[in-house]
N, C-alpha and C positions, 0 to 999 in steps of 0.2 A: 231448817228453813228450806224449802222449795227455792228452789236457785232461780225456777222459770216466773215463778207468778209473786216473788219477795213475801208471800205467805208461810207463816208460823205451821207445823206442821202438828196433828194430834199432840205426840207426844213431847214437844215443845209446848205445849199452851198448857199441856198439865202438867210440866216440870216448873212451868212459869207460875201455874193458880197456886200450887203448893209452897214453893216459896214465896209467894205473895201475902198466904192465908198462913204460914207460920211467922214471917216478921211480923203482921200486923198484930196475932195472937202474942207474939213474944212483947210487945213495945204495951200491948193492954196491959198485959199480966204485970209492968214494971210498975201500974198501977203511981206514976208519979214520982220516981225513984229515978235517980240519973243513972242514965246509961252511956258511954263513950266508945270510939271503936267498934262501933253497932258493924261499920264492913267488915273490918279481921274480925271481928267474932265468929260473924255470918261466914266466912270463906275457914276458917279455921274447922269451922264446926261441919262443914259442907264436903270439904275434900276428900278428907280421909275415908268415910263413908261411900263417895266415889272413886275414888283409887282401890278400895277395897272390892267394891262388889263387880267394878270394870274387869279388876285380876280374876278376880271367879268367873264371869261371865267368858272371860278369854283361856280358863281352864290352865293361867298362872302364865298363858305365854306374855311377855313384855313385847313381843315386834304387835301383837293381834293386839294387846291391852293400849301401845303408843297410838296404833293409827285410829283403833277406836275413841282415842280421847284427842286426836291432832296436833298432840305433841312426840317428839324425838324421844328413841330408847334411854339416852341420859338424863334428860330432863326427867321423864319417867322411871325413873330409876333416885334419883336425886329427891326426888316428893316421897316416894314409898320410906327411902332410909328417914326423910325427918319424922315423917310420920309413925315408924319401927314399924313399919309392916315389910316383913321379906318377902324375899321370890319366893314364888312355887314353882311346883313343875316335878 
């Protein structure tokens, strides 16, 4: 988000339409069916796949990988183990 003008930035508004345009795609498809924990699903199924490609994108460093995601080396470290994915490097 642009700190100066409280405006969404490009790649904030398409990180927003795509998860917008998959809940609503996922909640069609239950077609009627109960669903529960529709947020942990969504966060469960969201993370790992961002913890993952944050690590490659930061070339397995955890100091580059923490401040790109705004949380602490141990926090970040604490998410990779539940999710089994290990350091690189």
């Amino acid at each position: 988000m642009n700190a100066a003008s409280g405006e969404a930035t490009r790649s904030e508004m398409t990180l927003r339409d795509c998860a917008q345009r998959s809940v609503r795609r996922y909640l069609a498809d239950l077609d009627g069916s109960q669903c529960e924990n529709l947020y942990e699903l969504m966060m469960r199924q969201v993370e790992r796949p961002l913890l993952d490609e944050a690590l490659k994108h930061c070339g397995g460093n955890l100091t580059r990988t923490a401040e790109l995601l705004g949380m602490n080396r141990a926090t970040l470290r604490k998410k990779l183990a539940e999710h089994g994915l290990g350091e690189r490097g």
